[in-house]
ROTI-112462 format. One record per residue (C-alpha): x, z, y; residue in one letter. Coordinates in pm, 1 decimal, always signed. Layout:
% residues N
{X X, Z Z, Y Y, residu A}
...
***
This chain:
% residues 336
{X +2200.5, Z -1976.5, Y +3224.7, residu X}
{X +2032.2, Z -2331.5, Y +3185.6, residu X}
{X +1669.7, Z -2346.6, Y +3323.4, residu X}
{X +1405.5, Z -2212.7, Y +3072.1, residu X}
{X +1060.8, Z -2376.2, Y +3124.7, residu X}
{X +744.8, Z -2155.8, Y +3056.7, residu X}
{X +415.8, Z -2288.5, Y +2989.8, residu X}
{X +120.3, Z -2064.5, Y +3118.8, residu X}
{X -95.3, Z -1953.0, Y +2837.3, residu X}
{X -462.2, Z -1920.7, Y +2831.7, residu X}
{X -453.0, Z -1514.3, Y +2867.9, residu X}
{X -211.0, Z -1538.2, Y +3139.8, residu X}
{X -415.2, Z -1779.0, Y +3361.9, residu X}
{X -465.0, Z -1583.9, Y +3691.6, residu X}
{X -176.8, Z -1357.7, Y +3714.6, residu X}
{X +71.6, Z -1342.2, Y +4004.3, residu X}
{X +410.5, Z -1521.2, Y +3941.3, residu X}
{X +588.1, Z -1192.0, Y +3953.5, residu X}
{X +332.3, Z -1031.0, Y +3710.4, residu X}
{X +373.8, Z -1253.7, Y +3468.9, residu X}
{X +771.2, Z -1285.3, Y +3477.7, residu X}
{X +728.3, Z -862.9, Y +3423.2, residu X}
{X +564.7, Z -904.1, Y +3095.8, residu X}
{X +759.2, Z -1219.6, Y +3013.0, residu X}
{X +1131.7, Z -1013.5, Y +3110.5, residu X}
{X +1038.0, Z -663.6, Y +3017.4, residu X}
{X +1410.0, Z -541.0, Y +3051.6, residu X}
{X +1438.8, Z -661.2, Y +3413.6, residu X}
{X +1367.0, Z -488.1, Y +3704.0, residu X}
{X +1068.6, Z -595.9, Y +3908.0, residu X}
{X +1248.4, Z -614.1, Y +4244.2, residu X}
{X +1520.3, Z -893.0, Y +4100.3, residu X}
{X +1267.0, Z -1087.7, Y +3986.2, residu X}
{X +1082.2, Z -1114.7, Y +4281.6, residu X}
{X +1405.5, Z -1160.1, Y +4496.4, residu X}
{X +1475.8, Z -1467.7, Y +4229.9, residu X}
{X +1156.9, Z -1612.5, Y +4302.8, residu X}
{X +1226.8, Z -1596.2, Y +4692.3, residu X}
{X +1560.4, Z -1751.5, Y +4614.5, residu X}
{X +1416.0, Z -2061.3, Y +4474.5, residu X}
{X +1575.3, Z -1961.5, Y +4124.2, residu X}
{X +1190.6, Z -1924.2, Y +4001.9, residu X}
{X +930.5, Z -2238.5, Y +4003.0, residu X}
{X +588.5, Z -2313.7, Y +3942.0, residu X}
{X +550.3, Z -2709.4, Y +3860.1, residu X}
{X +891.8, Z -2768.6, Y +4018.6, residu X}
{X +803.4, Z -2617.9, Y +4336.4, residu X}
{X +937.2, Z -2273.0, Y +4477.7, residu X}
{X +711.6, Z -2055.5, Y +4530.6, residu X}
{X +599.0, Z -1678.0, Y +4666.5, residu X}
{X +575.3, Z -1388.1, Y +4424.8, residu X}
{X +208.7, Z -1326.2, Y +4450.0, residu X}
{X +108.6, Z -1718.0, Y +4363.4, residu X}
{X -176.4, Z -1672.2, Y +4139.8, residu X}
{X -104.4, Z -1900.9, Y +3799.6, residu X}
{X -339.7, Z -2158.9, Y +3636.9, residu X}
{X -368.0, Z -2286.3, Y +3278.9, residu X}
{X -79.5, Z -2504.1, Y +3170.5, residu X}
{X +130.0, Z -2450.0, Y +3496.2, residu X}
{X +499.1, Z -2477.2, Y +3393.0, residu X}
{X +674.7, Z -2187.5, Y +3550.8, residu X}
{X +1113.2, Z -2278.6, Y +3510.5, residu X}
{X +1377.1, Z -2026.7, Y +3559.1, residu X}
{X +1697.3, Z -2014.0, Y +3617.2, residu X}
{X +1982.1, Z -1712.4, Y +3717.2, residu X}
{X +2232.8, Z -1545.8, Y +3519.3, residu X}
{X +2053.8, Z -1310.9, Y +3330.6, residu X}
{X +2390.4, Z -1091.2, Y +3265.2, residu X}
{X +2364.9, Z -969.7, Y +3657.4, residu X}
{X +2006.1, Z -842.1, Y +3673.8, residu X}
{X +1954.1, Z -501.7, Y +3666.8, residu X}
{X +1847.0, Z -380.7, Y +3356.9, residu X}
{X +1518.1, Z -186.6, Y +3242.2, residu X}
{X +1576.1, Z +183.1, Y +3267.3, residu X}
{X +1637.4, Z +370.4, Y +2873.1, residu X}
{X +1434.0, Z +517.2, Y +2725.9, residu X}
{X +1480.8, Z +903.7, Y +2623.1, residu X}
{X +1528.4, Z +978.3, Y +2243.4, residu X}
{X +1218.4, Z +1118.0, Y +2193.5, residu X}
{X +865.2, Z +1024.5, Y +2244.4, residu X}
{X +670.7, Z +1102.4, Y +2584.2, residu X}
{X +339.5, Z +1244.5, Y +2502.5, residu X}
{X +22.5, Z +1011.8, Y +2569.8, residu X}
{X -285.1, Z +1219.3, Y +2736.3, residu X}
{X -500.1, Z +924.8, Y +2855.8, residu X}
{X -507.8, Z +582.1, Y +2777.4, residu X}
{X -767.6, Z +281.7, Y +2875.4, residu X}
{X -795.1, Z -33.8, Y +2948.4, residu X}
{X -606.4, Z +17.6, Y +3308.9, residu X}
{X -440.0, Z +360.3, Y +3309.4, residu X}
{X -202.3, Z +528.8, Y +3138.2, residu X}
{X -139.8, Z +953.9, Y +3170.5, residu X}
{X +152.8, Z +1105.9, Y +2996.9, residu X}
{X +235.3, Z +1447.6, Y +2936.2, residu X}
{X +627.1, Z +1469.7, Y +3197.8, residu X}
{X +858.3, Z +1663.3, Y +3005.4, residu X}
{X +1123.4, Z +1910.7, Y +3198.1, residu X}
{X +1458.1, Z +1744.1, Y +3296.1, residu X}
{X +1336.8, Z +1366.7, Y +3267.9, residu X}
{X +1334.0, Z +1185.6, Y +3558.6, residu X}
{X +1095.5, Z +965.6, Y +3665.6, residu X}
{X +1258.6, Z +631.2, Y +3765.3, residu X}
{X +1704.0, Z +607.4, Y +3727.2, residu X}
{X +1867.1, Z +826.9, Y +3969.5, residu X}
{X +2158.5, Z +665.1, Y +4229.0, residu X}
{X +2402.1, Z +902.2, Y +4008.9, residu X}
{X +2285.0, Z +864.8, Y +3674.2, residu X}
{X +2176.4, Z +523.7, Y +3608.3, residu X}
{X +2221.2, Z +508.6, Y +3250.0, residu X}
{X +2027.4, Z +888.2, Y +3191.1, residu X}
{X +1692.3, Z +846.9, Y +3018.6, residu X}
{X +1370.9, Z +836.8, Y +3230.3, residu X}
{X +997.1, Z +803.3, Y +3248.8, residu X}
{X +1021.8, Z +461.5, Y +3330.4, residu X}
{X +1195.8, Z +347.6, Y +3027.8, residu X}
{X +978.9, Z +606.9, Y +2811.0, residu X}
{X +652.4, Z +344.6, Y +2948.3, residu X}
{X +840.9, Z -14.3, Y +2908.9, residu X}
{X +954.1, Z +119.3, Y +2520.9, residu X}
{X +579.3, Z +231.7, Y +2479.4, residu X}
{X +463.8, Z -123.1, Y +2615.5, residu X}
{X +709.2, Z -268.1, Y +2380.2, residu X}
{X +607.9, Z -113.7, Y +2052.6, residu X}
{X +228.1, Z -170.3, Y +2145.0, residu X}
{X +325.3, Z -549.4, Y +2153.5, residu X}
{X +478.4, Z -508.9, Y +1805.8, residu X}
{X +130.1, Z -430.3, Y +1670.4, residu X}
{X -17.4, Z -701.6, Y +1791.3, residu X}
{X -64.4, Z -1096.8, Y +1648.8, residu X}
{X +133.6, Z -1264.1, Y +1933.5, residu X}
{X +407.7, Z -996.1, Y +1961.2, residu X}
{X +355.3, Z -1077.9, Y +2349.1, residu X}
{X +397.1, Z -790.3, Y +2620.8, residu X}
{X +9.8, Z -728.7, Y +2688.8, residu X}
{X +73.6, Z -445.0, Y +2957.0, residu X}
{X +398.0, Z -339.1, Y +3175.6, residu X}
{X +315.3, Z +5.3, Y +3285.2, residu X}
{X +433.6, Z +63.9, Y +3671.1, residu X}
{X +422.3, Z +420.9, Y +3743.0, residu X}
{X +165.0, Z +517.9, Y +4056.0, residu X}
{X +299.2, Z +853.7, Y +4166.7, residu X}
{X +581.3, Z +1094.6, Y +4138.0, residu X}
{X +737.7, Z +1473.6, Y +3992.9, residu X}
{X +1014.4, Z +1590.7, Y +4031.0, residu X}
{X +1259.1, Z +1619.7, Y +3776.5, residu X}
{X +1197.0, Z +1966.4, Y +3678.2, residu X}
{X +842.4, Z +1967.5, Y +3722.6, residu X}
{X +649.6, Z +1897.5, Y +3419.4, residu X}
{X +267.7, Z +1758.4, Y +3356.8, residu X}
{X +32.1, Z +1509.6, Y +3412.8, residu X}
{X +186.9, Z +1182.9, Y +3542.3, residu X}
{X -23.0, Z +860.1, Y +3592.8, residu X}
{X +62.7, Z +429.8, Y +3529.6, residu X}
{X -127.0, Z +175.4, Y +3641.8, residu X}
{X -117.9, Z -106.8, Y +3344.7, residu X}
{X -177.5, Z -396.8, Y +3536.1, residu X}
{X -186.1, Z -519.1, Y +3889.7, residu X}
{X -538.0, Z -465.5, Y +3993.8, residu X}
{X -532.8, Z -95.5, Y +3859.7, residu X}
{X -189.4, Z -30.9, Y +4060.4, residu X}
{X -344.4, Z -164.9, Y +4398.7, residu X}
{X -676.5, Z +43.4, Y +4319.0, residu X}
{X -493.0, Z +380.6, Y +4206.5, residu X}
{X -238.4, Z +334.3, Y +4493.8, residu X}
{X -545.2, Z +310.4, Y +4758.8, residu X}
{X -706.0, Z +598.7, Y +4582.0, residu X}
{X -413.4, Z +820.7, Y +4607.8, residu X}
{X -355.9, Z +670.8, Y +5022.9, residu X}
{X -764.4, Z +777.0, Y +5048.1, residu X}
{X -733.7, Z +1109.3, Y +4893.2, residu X}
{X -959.4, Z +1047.7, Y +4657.2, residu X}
{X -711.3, Z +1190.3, Y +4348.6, residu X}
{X -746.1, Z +1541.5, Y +4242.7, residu X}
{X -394.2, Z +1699.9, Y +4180.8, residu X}
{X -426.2, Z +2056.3, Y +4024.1, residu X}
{X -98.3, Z +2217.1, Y +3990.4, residu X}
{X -1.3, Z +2564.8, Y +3848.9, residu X}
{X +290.7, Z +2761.3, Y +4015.7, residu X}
{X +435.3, Z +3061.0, Y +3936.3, residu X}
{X +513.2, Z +3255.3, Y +4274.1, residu X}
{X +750.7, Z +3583.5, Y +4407.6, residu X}
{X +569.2, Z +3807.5, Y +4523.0, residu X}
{X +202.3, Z +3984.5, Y +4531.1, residu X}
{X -61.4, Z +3685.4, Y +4675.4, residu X}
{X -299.7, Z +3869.9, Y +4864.7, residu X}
{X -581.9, Z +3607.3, Y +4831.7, residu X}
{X -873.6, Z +3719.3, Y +4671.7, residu X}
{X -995.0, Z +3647.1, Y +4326.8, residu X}
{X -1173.1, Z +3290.3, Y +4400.9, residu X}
{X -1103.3, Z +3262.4, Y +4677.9, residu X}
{X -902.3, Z +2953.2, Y +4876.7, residu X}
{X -724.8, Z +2908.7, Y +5163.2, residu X}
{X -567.8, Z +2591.1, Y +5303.6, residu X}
{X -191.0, Z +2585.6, Y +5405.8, residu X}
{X -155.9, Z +2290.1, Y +5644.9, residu X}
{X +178.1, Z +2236.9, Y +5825.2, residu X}
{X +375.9, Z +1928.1, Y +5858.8, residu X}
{X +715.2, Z +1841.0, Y +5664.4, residu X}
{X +986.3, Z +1660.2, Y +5795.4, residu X}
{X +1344.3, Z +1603.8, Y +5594.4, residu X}
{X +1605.1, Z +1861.9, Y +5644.4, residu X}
{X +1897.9, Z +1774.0, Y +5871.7, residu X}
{X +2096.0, Z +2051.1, Y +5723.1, residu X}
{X +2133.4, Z +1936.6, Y +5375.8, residu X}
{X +2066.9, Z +1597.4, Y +5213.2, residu X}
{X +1758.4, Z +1616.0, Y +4997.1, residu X}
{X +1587.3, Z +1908.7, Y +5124.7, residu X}
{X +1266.3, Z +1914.2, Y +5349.9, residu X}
{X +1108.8, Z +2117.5, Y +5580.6, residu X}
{X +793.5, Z +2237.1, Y +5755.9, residu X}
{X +844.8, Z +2099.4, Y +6104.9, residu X}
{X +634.4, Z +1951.0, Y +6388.5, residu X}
{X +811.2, Z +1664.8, Y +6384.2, residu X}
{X +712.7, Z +1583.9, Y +6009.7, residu X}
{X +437.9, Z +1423.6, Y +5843.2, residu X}
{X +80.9, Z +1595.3, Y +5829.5, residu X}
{X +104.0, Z +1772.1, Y +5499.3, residu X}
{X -190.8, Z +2025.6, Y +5326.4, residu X}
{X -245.6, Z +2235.3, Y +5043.8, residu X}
{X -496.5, Z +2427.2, Y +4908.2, residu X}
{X -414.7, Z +2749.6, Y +4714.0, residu X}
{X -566.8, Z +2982.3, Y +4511.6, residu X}
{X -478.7, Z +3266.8, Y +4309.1, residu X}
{X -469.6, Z +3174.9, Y +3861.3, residu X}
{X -355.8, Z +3506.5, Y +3777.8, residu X}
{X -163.6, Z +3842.8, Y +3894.4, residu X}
{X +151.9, Z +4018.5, Y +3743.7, residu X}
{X +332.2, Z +4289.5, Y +3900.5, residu X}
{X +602.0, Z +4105.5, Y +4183.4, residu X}
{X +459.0, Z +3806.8, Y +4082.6, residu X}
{X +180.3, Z +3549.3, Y +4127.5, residu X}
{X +70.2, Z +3262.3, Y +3885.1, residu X}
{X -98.4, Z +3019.5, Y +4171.5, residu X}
{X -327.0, Z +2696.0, Y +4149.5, residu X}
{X -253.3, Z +2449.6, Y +4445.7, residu X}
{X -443.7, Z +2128.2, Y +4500.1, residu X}
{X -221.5, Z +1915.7, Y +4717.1, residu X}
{X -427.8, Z +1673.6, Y +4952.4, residu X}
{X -116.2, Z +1461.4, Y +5067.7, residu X}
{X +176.7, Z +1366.9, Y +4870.8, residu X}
{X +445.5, Z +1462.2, Y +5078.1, residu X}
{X +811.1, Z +1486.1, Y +4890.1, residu X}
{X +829.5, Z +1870.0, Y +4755.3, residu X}
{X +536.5, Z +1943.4, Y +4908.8, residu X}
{X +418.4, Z +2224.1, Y +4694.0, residu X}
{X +761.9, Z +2411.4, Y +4726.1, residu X}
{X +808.2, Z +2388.5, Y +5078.5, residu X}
{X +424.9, Z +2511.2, Y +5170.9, residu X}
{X +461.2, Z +2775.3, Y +4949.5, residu X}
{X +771.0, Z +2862.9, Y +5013.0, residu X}
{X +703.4, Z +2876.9, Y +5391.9, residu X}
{X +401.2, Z +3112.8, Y +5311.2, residu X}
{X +656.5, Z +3389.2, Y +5189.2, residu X}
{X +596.9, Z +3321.5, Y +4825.8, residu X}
{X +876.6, Z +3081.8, Y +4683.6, residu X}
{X +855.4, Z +2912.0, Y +4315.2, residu X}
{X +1025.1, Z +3176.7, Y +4107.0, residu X}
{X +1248.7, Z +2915.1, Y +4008.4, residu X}
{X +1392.1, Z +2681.0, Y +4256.9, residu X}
{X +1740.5, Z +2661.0, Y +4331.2, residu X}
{X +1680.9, Z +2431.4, Y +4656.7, residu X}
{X +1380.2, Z +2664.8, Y +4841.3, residu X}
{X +1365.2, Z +3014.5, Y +4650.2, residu X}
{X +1708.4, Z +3205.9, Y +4517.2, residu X}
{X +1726.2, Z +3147.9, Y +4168.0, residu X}
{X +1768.6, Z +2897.0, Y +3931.6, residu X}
{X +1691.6, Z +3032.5, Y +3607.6, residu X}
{X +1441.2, Z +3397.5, Y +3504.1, residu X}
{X +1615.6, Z +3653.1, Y +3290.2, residu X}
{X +1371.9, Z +3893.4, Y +3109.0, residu X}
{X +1605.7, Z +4156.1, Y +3263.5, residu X}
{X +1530.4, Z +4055.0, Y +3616.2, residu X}
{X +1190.8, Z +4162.1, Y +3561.6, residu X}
{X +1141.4, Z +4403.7, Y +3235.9, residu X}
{X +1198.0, Z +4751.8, Y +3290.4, residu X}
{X +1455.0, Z +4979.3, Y +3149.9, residu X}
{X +1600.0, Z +4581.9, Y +2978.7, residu X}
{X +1850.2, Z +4690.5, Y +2713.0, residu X}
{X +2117.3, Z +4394.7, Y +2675.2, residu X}
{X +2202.1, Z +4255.5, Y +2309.0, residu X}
{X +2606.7, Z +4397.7, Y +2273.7, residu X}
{X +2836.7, Z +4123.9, Y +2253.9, residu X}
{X +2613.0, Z +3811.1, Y +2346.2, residu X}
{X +2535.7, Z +3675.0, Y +2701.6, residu X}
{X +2162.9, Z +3708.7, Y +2804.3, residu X}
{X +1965.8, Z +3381.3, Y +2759.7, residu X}
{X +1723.8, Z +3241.2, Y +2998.8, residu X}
{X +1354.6, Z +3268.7, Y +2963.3, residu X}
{X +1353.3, Z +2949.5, Y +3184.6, residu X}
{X +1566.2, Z +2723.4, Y +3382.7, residu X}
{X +1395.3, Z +2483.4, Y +3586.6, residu X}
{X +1091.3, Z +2484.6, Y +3863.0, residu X}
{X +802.4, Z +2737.6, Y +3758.0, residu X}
{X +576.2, Z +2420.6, Y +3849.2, residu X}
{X +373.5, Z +2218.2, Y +3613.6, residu X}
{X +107.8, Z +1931.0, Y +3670.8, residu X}
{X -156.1, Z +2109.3, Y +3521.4, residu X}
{X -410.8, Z +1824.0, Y +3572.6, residu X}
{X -546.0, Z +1503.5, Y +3765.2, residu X}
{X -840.0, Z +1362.3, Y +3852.0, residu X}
{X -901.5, Z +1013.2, Y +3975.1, residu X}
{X -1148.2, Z +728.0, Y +4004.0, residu X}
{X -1078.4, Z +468.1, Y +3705.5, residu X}
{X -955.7, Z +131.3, Y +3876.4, residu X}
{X -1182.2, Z -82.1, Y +3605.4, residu X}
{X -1495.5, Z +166.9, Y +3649.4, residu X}
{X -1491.1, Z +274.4, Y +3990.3, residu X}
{X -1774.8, Z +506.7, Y +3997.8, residu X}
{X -1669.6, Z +658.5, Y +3651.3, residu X}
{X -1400.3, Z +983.3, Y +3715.3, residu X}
{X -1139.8, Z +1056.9, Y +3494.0, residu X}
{X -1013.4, Z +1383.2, Y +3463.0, residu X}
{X -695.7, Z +1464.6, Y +3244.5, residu X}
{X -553.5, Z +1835.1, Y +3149.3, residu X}
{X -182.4, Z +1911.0, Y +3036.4, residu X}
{X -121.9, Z +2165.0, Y +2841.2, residu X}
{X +103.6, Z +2447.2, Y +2964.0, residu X}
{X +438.0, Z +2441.6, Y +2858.9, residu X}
{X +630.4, Z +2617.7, Y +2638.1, residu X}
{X +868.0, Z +2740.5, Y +2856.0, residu X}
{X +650.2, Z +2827.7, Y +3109.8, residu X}
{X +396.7, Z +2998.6, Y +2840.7, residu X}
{X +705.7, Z +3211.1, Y +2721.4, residu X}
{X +748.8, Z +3372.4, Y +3073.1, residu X}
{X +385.1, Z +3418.6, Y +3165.0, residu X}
{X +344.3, Z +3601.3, Y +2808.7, residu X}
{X +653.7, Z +3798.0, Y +2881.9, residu X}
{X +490.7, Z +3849.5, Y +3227.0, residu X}
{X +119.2, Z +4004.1, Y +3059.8, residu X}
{X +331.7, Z +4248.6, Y +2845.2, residu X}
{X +595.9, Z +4424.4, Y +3081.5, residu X}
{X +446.9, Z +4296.5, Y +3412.2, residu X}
{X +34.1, Z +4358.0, Y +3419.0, residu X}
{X -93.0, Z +4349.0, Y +3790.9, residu X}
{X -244.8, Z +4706.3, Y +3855.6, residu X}
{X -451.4, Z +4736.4, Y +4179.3, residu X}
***
């Protein structure tokens, strides 16, 4: 495409060069246009440059590659993603089930989390005088697909770097709730730590594992609730290790009720766990719930902008996961 020239505004006076090509190509991907700038593709005043080159007023910033073969933004899921938080530098949503986070290798073109935060970015800058991308939210953390809850953006550079060191420090306070097989035999209030190392799998892609050979890993656990053959459990993990929560618990004895990769099922029928369950005639027994029985229940963390001012936001339970656990209270109570 022929060279467009940029001229650096007023507002944008201080930003990195690949900040402010984010907010100026909102449907690229961040990596290309940092690779463009290392090409030489990308200049500041006719010179090339390095992607963190702070700006200055009235610097001319020109660019020029084929805008047809850069990646594009990741889409955006039909409906709405549920704002918890916002401020001036962070940005908590409310994760649905089945969404993933950023495009998967197989299914680049599925909705994500991702898009769901550019398209949010984009209609805020609607709103506004200029119509100019004020914000490009870049995601600080991870769930997994299935898992639903709290998940954090940094909306600017400075708040990524901060948050990222935060989470690297342990200084963020991940509260999860996960519905367990089995009887926990924790007391009420009481905590214990599981601490064991996780390592990838060599037996199946994708899968981890507790083994020496891994990467320290702890959680803390504690018991939410009883049900009979069951356990709702709170875990606060300390590192961030890739399906940690599953693995730890799952190595204690007490797999998610639902996970297909580290416990045996992969959806809860009422009739797995009412008594004396009389089928409907003639119609195929729907699931209560099909994905992990895990959900982001809430996250603390020190605010990037405000340092010594915590944040703390809640999710609220789903209603999948709500369904079961009432289902649970009526045909399940915990007697001691």
């Amino acid at each position: 495409m022929p060279a467009e020239y940029l001229t650096v505004p007023d507002d944008r006076v201080g930003l990195e060069l690949d900040e402010f090509l984010c907010l100026t190509y909102p449907h690229i991907h961040k990596g290309f246009l940092r690779a463009q700038v290392r090409a030489g593709t990308v200049l500041v005043d006719g010179q090339p440059n390095h992607p963190g080159h702070k700006l200055k007023r009235n610097d001319v910033v020109s660019v020029e590659f084929e805008d047809e073969s850069a990646p594009r933004r990741p889409v955006a899921p039909n409906e709405r993603v549920r704002v918890l938080h916002e401020d001036e530098s962070t940005l908590a949503i409310d994760k649905p089930a089945g969404l993933a986070v950023e495009p998967e290798r197989w299914a680049r073109d599925a909705a994500t989390v991702a898009g769901a935060l550019i398209q949010f970015a984009e209609e805020r800058a609607e709103q506004t005088e200029s119509g100019a991308l004020e914000f490009r939210p870049r995601l600080v953390h991870r769930l997994d697909k299935d898992t639903t809850g709290v998940l954090l953006a940094a909306k600017n550079l400075e708040a990524e770097r901060s948050l990222r060191t935060a989470f690297d420090e342990r200084r963020i306070d991940k509260r999860y709730l996960a519905l367990v097989e089995g009887e926990h035999h924790l007391e009420d209030g009481a905590e214990d730590v599981i601490d064991a190392p996780i390592a990838p799998d060599p037996r199946k892609t994708g899968r981890m594992r507790v083994h020496a050979s891994g990467k320290p890993a702890s959680t803390s656990i504690g018991v939410a609730e009883r049900f009979r053959g069951y356990t709702l459990m709170s875990c606060r993990p300390h590192s961030g290790r890739t399906h940690q929560i599953r693995v730890h618990l799952a190595e204690a004895g007490f797999p998610l009720a639902i996970d297909p990769l580290y416990g045996r099922r992969d959806a809860l029928l009422l009739s797995e766990f009412k008594d004396n369950y009389k089928a409907k005639r003639g119609a195929p027994e729907r699931p209560l719930m099909d994905r992990l029985t895990l959900h982001a229940r809430s996250l603390g963390w020190p605010a990037p902008h405000a340092p010594e001012t915590p944040v703390r936001v809640e999710s609220p339970i789903p209603k999948d996961l709500e369904r079961v656990l009432k289902q649970m209270r009526r045909v399940r109570p915990f007697r001691r």
